[in-house]
C-alpha positions as MATLAB code, in Angstrom:
seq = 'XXXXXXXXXXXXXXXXXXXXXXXXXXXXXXXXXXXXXXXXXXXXXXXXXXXXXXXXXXXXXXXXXXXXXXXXXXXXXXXXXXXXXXXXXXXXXXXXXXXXXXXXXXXXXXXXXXXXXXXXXXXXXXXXXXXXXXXXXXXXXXXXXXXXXXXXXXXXXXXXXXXXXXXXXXXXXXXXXXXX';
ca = [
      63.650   47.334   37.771;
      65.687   48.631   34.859;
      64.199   52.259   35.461;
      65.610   51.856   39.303;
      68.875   50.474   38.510;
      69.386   54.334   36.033;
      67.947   56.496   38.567;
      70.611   55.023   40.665;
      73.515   54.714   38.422;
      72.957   58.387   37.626;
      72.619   59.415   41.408;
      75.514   57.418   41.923;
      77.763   59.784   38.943;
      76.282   62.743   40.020;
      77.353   62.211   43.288;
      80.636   61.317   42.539;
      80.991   64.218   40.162;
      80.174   66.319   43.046;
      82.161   64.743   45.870;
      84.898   65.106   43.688;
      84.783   68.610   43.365;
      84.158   69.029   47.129;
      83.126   71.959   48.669;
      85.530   75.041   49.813;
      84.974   77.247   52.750;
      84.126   79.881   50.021;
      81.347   77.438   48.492;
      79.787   77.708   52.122;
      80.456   81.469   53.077;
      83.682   81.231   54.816;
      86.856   82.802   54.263;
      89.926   80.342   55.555;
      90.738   82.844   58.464;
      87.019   82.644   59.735;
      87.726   79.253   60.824;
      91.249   79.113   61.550;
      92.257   76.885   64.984;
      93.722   79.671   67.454;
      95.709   77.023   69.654;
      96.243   79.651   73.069;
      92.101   79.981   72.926;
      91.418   76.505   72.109;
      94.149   75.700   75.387;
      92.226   78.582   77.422;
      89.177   77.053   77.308;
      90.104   73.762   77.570;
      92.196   74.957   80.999;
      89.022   76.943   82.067;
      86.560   74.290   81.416;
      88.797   71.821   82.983;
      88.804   74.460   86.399;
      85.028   75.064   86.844;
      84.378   71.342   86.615;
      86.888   71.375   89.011;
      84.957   73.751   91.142;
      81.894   72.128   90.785;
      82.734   68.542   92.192;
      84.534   70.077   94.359;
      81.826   73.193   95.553;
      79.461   69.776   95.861;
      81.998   68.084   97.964;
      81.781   70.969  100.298;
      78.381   70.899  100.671;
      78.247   67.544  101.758;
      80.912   68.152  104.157;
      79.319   71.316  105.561;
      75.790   69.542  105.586;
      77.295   67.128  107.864;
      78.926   69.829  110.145;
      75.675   71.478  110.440;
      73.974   68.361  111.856;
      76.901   67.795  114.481;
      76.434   71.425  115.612;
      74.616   71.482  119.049;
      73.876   73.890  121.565;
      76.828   72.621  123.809;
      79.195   75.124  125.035;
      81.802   73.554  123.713;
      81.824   72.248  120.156;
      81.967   68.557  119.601;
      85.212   67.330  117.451;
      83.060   66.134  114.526;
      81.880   69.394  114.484;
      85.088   70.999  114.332;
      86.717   68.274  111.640;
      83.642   68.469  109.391;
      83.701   72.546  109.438;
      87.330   72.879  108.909;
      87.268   70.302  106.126;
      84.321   71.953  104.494;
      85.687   75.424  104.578;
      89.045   74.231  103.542;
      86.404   72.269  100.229;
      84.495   75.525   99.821;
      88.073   77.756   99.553;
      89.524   75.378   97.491;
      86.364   75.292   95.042;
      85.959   79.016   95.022;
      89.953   79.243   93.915;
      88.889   77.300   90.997;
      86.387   79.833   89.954;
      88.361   82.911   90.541;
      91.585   81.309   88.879;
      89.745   79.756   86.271;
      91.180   81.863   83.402;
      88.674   84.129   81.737;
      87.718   84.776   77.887;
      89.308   87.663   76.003;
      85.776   88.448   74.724;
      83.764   89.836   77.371;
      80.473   87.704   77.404;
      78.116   88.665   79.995;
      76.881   86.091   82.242;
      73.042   85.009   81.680;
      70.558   82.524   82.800;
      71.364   80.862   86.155;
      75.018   81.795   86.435;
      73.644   85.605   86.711;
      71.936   84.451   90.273;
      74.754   81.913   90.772;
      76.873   84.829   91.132;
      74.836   86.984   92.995;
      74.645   84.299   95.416;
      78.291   83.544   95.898;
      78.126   87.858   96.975;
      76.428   86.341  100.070;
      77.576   82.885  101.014;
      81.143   83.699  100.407;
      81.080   86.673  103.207;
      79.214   84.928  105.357;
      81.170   81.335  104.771;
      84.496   83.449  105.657;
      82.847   85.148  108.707;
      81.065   82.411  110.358;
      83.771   79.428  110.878;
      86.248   82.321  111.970;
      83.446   83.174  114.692;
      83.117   79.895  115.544;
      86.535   79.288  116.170;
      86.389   82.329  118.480;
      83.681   81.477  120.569;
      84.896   78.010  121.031;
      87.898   79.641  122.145;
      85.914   81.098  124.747;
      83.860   78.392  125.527;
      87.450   76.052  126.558;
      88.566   79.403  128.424;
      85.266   78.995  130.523;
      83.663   82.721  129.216;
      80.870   83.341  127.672;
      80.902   84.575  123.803;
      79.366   87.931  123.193;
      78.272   90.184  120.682;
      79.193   88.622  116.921;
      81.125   85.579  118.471;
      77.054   84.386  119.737;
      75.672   85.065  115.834;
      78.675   82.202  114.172;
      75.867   79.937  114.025;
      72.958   81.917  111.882;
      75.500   84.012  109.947;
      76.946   80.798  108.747;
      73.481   79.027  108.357;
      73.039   81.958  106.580;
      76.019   81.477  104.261;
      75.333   77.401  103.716;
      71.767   77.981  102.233;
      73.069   81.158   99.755;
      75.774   77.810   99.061;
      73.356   75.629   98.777;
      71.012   77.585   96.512;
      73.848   78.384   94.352;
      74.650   74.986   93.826;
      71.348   74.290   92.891;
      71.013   77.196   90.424;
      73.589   75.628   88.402;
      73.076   71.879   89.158;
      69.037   71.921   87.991;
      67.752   73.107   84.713;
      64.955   75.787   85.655;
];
């Protein structure tokens, strides 16, 4: 027992010895301006990281409201108001979500994109088109349709073209809401 109580006494000193001292930066193989706190990039990030969560609850909001204005959609000739309500208020989600991505302020040091953001922004190439084409084509054949005409040519395609755009949504949601 006396052998234990020395082996710890001396750990004890030798720790204390060497707490005292402490370590520097220079002990570990930094300089002091390697690790100096730049404020405007710590307040960048925290801005952008703030933003694309922003975009993300508010891309999945979107989704859910576009989901639910693809299962009013019918083949009337006139669209039904839920339909209307629940595609306006989805597009007005989706452009609200994508502003928080494109404002989101970016990184003085270029880093390019990798993993699943690579195809989340290849996707947003096709569902944002599409998501800006198809609602506006909507509107225009429903115009029609309470005018008594028929749509033609791109006013009858609203439908796939923005089917079109909600999966490329959907998938980039999905790239960045599941680990692959």
């Amino acid at each position: 027992m006396k052998r234990l109580n020395l082996i710890i006494a001396l750990l004890s000193l030798s720790f204390n010895s060497f707490a005292a001292e402490g370590l520097s930066l220079d002990d570990l193989g930094f300089n002091a301006s390697d690790v100096k706190v730049d404020k405007a990039l710590t307040e960048k990030l925290e801005k952008r990281n703030w933003m694309l969560k922003a975009h993300q609850y508010t891309a999945l909001g979107a989704l859910a409201l576009m989901s639910g204005a693809i299962l009013t959609a019918g083949e009337h000739k006139q669209a039904k108001d839920s339909h209307v309500a629940l595609g306006i208020a989805g597009a007005t989600a989706y452009y609200t979500a994508a502003s928080f991505a494109f404002l989101a302020p970016e990184l003085d040091e270029k880093t390019p994109a990798r993993g699943m953001t690579v195809w989340h922004r290849r996707l947003a190439w096709i569902h944002f088109p599409a998501l800006l084409i198809g609602p506006t084509l909507g509107y225009l054949a429903n115009q029609k349709y309470k005018k008594g005409q028929e749509p033609t040519g791109m006013l009858k395609n609203h439908a796939a073209i923005t089917t079109i755009g909600f999966i490329a949504f959907a998938a980039s949601a999905l790239t960045m809401t599941i680990e692959f």
